[in-house]
KEKE-3310 file (N, C-alpha, C; in steps of 0.2 Angstrom, whole numbers, plus 5000, padded with zeros to 4 digits):
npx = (4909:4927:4940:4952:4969:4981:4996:5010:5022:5039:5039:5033:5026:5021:5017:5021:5028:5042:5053:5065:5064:5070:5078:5081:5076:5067:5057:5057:5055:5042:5036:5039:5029:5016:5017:5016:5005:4995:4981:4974:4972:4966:4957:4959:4951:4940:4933:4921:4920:4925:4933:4937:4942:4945:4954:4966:4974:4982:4977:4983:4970:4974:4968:4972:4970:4977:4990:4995:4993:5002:5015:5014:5021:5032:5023:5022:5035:5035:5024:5031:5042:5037:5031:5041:5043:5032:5031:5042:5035:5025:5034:5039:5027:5021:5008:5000:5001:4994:4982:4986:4986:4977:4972:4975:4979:4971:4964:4976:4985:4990:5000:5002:5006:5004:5015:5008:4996:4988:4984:4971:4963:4961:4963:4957:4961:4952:4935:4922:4908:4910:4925:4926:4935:4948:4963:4977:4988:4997:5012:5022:5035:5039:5049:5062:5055:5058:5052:5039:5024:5025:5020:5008:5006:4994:4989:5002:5010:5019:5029:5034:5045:5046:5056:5065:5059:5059:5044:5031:5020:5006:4993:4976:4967:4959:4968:4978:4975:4978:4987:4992:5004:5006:5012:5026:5036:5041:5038:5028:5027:5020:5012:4999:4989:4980:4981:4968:4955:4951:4937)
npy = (5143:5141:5136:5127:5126:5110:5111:5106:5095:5089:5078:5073:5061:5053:5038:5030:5016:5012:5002:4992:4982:4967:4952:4962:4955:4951:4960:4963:4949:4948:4959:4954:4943:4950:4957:4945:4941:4948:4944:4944:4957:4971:4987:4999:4995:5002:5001:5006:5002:5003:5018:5030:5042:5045:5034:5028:5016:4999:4984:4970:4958:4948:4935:4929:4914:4910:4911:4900:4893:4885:4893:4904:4907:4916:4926:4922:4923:4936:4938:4935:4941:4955:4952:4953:4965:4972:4963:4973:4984:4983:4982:4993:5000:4995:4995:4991:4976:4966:4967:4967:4951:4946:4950:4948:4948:4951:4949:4957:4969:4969:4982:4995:5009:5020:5034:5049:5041:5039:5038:5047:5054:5062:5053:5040:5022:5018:5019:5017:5007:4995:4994:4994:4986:4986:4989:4993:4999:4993:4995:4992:4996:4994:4995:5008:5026:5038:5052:5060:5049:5051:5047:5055:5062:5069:5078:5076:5084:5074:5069:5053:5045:5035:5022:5007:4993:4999:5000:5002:5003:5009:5018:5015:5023:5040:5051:5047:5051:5051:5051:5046:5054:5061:5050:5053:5050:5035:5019:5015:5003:4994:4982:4982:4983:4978:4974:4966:4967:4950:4939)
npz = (5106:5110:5105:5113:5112:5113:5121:5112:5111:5108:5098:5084:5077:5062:5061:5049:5046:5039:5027:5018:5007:5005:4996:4981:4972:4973:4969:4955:4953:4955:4946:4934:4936:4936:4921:4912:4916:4910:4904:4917:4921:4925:4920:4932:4949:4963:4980:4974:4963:4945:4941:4933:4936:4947:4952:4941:4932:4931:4936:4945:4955:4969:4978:4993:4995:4981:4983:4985:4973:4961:4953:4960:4970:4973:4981:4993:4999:4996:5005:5017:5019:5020:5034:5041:5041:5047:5061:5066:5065:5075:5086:5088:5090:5104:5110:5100:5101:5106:5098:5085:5086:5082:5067:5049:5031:5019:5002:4988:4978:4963:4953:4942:4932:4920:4910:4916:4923:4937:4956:4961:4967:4987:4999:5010:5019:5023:5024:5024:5028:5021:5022:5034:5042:5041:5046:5045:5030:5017:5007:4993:4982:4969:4959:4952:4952:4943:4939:4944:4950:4966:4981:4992:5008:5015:5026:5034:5024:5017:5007:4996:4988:4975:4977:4971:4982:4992:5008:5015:5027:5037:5046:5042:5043:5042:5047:5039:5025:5008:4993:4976:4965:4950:4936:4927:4918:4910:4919:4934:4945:4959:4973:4984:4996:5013:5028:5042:5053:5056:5045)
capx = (4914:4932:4944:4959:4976:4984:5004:5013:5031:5044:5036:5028:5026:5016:5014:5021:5033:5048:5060:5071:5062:5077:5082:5078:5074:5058:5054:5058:5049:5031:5034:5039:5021:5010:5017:5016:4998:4989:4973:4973:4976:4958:4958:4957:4945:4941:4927:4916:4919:4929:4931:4946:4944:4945:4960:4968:4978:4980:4976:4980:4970:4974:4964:4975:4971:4978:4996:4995:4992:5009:5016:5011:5027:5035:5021:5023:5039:5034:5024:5035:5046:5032:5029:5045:5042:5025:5031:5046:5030:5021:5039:5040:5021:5019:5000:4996:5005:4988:4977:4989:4986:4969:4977:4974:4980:4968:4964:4979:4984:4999:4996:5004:5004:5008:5014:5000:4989:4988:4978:4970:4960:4962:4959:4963:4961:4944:4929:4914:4907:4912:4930:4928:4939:4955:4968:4984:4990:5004:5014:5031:5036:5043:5054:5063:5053:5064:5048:5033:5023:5026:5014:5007:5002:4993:4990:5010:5013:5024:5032:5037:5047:5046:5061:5063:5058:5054:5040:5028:5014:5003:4984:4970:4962:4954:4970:4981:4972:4984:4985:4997:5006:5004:5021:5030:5039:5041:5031:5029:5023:5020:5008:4997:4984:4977:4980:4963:4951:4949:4931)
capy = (5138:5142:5131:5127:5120:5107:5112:5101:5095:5090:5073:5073:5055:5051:5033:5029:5013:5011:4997:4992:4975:4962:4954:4966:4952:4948:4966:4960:4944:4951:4965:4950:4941:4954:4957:4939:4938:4951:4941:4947:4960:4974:4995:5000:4996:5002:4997:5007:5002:5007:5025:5033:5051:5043:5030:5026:5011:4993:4980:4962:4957:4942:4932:4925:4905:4909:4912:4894:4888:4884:4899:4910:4906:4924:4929:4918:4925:4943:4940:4932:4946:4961:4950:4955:4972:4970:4963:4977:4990:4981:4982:4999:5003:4991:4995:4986:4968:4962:4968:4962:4943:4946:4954:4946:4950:4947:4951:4960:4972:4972:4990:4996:5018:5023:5040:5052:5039:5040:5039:5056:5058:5059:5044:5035:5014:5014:5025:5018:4998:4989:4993:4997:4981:4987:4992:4995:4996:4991:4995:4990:5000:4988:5000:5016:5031:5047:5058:5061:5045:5049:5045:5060:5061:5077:5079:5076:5086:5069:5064:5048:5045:5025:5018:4998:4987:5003:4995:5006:5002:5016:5017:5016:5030:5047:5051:5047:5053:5051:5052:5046:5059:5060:5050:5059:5047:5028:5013:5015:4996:4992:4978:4985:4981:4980:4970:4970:4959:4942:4939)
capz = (5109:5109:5103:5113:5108:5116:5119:5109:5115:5103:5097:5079:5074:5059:5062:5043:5046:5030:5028:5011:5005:5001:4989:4978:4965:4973:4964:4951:4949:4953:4938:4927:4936:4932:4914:4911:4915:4905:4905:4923:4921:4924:4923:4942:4950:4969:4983:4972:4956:4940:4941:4931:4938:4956:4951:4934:4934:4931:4941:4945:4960:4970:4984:4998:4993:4976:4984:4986:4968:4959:4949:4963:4976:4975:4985:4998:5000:4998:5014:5022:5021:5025:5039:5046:5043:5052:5068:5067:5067:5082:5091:5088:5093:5109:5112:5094:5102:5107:5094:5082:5085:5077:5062:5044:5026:5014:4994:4987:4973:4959:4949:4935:4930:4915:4912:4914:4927:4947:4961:4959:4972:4992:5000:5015:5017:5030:5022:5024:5032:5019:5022:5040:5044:5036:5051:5041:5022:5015:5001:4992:4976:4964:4953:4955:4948:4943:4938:4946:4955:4973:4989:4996:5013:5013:5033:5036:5020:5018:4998:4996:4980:4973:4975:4973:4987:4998:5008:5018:5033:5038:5048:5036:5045:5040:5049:5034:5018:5001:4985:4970:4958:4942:4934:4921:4912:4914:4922:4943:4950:4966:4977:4989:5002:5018:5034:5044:5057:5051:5045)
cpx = (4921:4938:4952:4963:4978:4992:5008:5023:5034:5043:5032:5026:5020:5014:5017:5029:5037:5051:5060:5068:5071:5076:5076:5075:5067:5054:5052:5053:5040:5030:5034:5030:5016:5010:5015:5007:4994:4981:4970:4971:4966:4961:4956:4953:4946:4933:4921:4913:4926:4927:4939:4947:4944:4952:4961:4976:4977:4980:4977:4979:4971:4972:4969:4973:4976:4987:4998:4998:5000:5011:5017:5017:5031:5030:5020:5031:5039:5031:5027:5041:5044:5030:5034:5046:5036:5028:5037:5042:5027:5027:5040:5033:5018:5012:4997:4998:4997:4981:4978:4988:4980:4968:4977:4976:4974:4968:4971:4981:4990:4994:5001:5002:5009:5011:5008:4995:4992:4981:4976:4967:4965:4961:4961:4959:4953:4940:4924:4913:4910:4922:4932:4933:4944:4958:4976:4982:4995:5006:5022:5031:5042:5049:5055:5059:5056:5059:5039:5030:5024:5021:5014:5004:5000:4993:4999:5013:5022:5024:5033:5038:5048:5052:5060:5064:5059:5047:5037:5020:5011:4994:4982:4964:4964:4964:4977:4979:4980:4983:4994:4997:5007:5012:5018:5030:5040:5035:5033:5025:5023:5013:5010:4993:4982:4978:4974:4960:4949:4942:4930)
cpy = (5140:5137:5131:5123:5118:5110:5106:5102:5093:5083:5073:5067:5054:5043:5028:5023:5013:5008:4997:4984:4971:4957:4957:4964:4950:4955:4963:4955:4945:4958:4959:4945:4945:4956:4950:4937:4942:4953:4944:4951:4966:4982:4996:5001:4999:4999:4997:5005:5004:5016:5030:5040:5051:5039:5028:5023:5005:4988:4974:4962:4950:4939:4928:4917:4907:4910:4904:4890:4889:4889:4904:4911:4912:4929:4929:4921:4934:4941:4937:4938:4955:4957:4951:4961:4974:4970:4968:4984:4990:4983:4991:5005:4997:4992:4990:4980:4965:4962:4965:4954:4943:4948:4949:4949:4946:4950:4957:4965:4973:4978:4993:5005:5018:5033:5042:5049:5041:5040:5047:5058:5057:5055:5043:5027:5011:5022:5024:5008:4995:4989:4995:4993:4982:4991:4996:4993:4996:4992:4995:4991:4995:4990:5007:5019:5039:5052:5056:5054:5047:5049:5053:5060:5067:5081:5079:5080:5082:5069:5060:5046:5036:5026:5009:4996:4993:5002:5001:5003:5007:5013:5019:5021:5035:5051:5052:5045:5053:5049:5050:5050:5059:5058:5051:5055:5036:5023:5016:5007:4997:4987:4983:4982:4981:4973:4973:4963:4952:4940:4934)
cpz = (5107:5109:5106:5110:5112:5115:5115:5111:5107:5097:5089:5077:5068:5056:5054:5045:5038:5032:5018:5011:5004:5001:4985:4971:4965:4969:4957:4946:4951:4949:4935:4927:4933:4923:4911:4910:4913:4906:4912:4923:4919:4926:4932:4945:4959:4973:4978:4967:4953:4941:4939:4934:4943:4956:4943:4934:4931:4935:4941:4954:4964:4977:4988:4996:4985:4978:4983:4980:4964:4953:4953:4968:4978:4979:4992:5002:5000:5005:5021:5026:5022:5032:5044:5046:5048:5057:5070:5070:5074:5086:5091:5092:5098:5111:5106:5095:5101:5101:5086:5080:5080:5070:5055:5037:5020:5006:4992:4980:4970:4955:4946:4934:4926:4914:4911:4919:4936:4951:4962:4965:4982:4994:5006:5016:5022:5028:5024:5028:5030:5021:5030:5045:5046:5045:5048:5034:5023:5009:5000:4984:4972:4958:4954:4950:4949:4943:4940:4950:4960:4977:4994:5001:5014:5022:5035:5031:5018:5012:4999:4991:4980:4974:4977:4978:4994:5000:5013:5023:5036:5040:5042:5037:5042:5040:5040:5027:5013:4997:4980:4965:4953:4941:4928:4914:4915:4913:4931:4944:4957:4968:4984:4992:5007:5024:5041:5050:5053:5051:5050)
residu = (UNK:UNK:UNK:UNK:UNK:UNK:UNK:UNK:UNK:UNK:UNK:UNK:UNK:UNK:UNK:UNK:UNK:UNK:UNK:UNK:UNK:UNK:UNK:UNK:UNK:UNK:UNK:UNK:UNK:UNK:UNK:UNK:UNK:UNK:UNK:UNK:UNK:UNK:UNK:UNK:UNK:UNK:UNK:UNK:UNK:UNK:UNK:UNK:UNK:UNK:UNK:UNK:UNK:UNK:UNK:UNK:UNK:UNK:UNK:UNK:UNK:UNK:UNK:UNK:UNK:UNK:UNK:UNK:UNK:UNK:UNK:UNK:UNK:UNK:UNK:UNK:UNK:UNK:UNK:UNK:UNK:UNK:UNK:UNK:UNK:UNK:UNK:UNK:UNK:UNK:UNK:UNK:UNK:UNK:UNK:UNK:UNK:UNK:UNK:UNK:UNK:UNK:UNK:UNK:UNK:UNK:UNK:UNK:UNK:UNK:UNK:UNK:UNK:UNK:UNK:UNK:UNK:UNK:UNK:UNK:UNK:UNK:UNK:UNK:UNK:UNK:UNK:UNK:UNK:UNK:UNK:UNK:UNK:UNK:UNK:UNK:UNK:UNK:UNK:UNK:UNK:UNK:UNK:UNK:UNK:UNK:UNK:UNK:UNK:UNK:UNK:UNK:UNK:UNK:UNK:UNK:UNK:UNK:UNK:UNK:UNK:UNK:UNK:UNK:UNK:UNK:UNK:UNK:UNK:UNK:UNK:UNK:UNK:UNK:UNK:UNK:UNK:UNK:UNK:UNK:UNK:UNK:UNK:UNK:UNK:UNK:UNK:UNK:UNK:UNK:UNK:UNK:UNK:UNK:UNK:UNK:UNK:UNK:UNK)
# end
């Protein structure tokens, strides 16, 4: 069988929305939450399990009611303001208006890398049933990182270096496998997760 090439015109899109979070204090006060709460605070886990030679991190994970409970209000306010990078995504990809409305954010991730840790392997956010839900991720890097940390998108041969309240939305397909780089020197934070069908 012989493999033709479609012609490609001048078009490359790699589907990776970016905006600038503001105010950048909300950075801020979800590092001060997560150091704050320790006791949270679990080596990285993923669907599978704990597995450091897959991801090596720290974790606080938190369940959508818990944004509710008092203490929690700086994430009520994060999504309030991913929410209007969201619908800025949708306006920019008009076929996703309708599929949208059905659209959920659920369980989320604060994550901590010291130097020397990272997402090692490649990945992208819909692997197998249990996560077959997941339509987008999302991610907002909570502090500038000068050495090492960046977000590789290995099909786009795309970097993306932390800086604070750079906020990022990307399909959770095959389509967009990526890996976090080993940081050098430092702390890198960031809250991540998935917006997906509503159970």
């Amino acid at each position: 069988m012989k493999n033709i090439i479609i012609t490609k015109n001048n078009l490359n899109p790699h589907f990776i929305g970016c905006w600038q979070l503001e105010p950048l204090s909300i950075c801020d006060e979800i590092i001060n939450y997560f150091e704050v709460n320790s006791s949270k605070q679990t080596t990285g886990k993923t669907t599978d399990g704990v597995n450091l030679n897959f991801k090596d991190s720290i974790d606080i994970r938190i369940a959508p009611k818990e944004i509710l409970i008092p203490g929690n209000e700086i994430f009520k306010l994060y999504f309030e303001k991913l929410f209007e990078c969201y619908k800025h995504y949708i306006e920019e990809w008009p076929f996703l208006k309708d599929l949208a409305q059905g659209l959920e954010i659920g369980s989320f991730n604060l994550q901590k890398y010291k130097p020397g840790q990272h997402f090692k392997q490649i990945h992208s956010e819909r692997l197998s049933v249990e996560t077959s839900h997941r339509v987008f991720a999302f991610m907002t890097y909570l502090n500038n990182v000068d050495q090492g940390g960046s977000t590789y998108f290995k099909h786009y041969d795309l970097e993306i270096q932390p800086k604070k309240g750079l906020t990022l939305i990307w399909p959770a397909e095959w389509t967009h496998a990526h890996r976090g780089n080993i940081l050098k020197s430092g702390s890198k934070y960031i809250i991540t997760g998935w917006i997906h069908f509503a159970n």
